[in-house]
N, C-alpha and C positions, 0 to 999 in steps of 0.2 A: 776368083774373089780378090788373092792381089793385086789383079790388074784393075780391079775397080779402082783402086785407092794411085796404084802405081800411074798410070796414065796421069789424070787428074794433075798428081804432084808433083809429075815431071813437067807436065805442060802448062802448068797454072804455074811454075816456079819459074822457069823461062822465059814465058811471055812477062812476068810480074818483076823481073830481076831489071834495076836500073830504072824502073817506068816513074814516072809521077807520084806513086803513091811511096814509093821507098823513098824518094828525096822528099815526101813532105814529112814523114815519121822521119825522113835522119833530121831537116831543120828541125823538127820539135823536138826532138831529145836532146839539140843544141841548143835550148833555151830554157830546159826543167832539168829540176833534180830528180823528180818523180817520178824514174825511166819505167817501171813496173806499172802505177799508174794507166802510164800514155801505152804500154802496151797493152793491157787488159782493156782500154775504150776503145782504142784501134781494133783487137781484136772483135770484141762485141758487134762493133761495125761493120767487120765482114764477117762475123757469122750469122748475120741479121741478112744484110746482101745475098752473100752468096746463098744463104737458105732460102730468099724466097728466091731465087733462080732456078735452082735443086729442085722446089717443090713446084714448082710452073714450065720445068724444062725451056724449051728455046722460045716461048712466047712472052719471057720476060721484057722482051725490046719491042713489044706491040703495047705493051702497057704507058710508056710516056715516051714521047717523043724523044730521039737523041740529041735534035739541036735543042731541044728544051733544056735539058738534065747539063750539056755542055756548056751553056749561058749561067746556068746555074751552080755549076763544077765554077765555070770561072769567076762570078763574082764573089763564090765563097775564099777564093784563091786571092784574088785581091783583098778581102775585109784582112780575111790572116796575115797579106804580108804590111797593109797599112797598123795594123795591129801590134805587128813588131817594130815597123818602123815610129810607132810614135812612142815606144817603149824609151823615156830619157833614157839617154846614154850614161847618166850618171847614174841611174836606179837601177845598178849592178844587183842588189837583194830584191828586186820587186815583186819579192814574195813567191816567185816561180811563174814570171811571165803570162801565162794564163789564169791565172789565180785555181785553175783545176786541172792537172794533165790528162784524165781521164777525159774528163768532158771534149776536151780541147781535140783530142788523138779520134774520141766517137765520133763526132760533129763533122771533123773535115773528112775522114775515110767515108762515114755513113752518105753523107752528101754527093761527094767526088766520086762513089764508085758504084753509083745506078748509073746503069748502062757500059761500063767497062768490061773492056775485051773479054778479063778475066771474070766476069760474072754472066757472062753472054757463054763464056767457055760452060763455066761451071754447069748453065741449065742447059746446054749441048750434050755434054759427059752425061749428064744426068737421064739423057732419053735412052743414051745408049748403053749404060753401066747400072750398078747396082747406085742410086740417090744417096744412101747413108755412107756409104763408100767414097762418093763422090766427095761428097761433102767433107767425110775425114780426110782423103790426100787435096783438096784445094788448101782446106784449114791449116793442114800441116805444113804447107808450100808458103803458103802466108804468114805463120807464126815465125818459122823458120828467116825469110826473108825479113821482117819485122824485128825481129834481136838482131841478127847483123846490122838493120839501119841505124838502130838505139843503139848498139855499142858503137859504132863507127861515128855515129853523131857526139855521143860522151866521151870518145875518145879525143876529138876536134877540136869542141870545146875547152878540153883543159888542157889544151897546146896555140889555141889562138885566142888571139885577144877578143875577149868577148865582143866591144862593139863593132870589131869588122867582122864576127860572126853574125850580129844582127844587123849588119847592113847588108851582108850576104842573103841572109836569111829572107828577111823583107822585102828586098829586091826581086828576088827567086818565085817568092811566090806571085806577087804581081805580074811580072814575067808571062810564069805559068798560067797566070788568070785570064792574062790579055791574050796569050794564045787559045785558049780555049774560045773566048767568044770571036776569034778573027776565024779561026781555021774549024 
């Protein structure tokens, strides 16, 4: 039974450390105060994900196409970074950049991670381990990784100057957007 959870959360913590999804929760919790917020939508986001993968095991990637979900990973990834980038550089209080960090944190994880490695992982694990087990050591691999990016990202923040933080930030995500729809 700990290996249900163990596996899981050493493999989903691994393949997840450094990837896409931690640099977009660390730029968001360099542009809100709401760090709690943006993890509990994030969160949400992947226990919606990774749950329906758990409960469908590895036929989750037969359900929508990957260069679809890619094209769509990356236009969401451009809107976010034009997003911040039209954020005035003088509207240092603008009220918390997203006007919601919850919404903000659900929106980009829920979208960006149909068909990620690490939800392809999770309904893999799931054919072969205990599903509710599964489920808790991915969750935990993710929460876990998720507070390291919010603290590393608020720690950033109040050591760089905010607007080359959003020009970072903006830039980043376009980036990222444009490689999703090239590659």
């Amino acid at each position: 039974m700990i290996t249900d959870v163990l596996i899981p959360l050493i493999m989903i913590g691994l393949a997840e450390f450094g990837d896409k999804t931690q640099l977009s929760i660390f730029l968001l919790s360099s542009k809100t105060k709401k760090h709690l917020h943006l993890l509990l939508g994030a969160m949400l986001a992947f226990l919606i994900v990774d749950g329906v993968a758990v409960l469908i095991g590895s036929w989750i990637i037969n359900i929508v196409p990957i260069r679809l979900l890619k094209i769509l990973s990356g236009i969401i990834f451009i809107i976010f970074g034009v997003l911040i980038l039209r954020n005035k550089e003088g509207r240092e209080k603008s009220k918390s950049y997203f006007k919601n960090s919850f919404l903000s944190g659900f929106v980009l994880i829920f979208i960006t991670e149909w068909g990620d490695k690490t939800q392809i992982a999770s309904g893999i694990f799931a054919t072969k381990y205990n599903p509710l087990m599964v489920l808790i050591g991915a969750m935990t691999a993710l929460t876990l990784l998720s507070v390291m990016a919010i603290y590393l990202g608020r720690f950033i923040s109040n050591k760089v100057d905010k607007k080359v933080v959003t020009k970072i930030a903006g830039t980043v995500f376009i980036l990222m957007g444009i490689s999703f729809l090239l590659f």
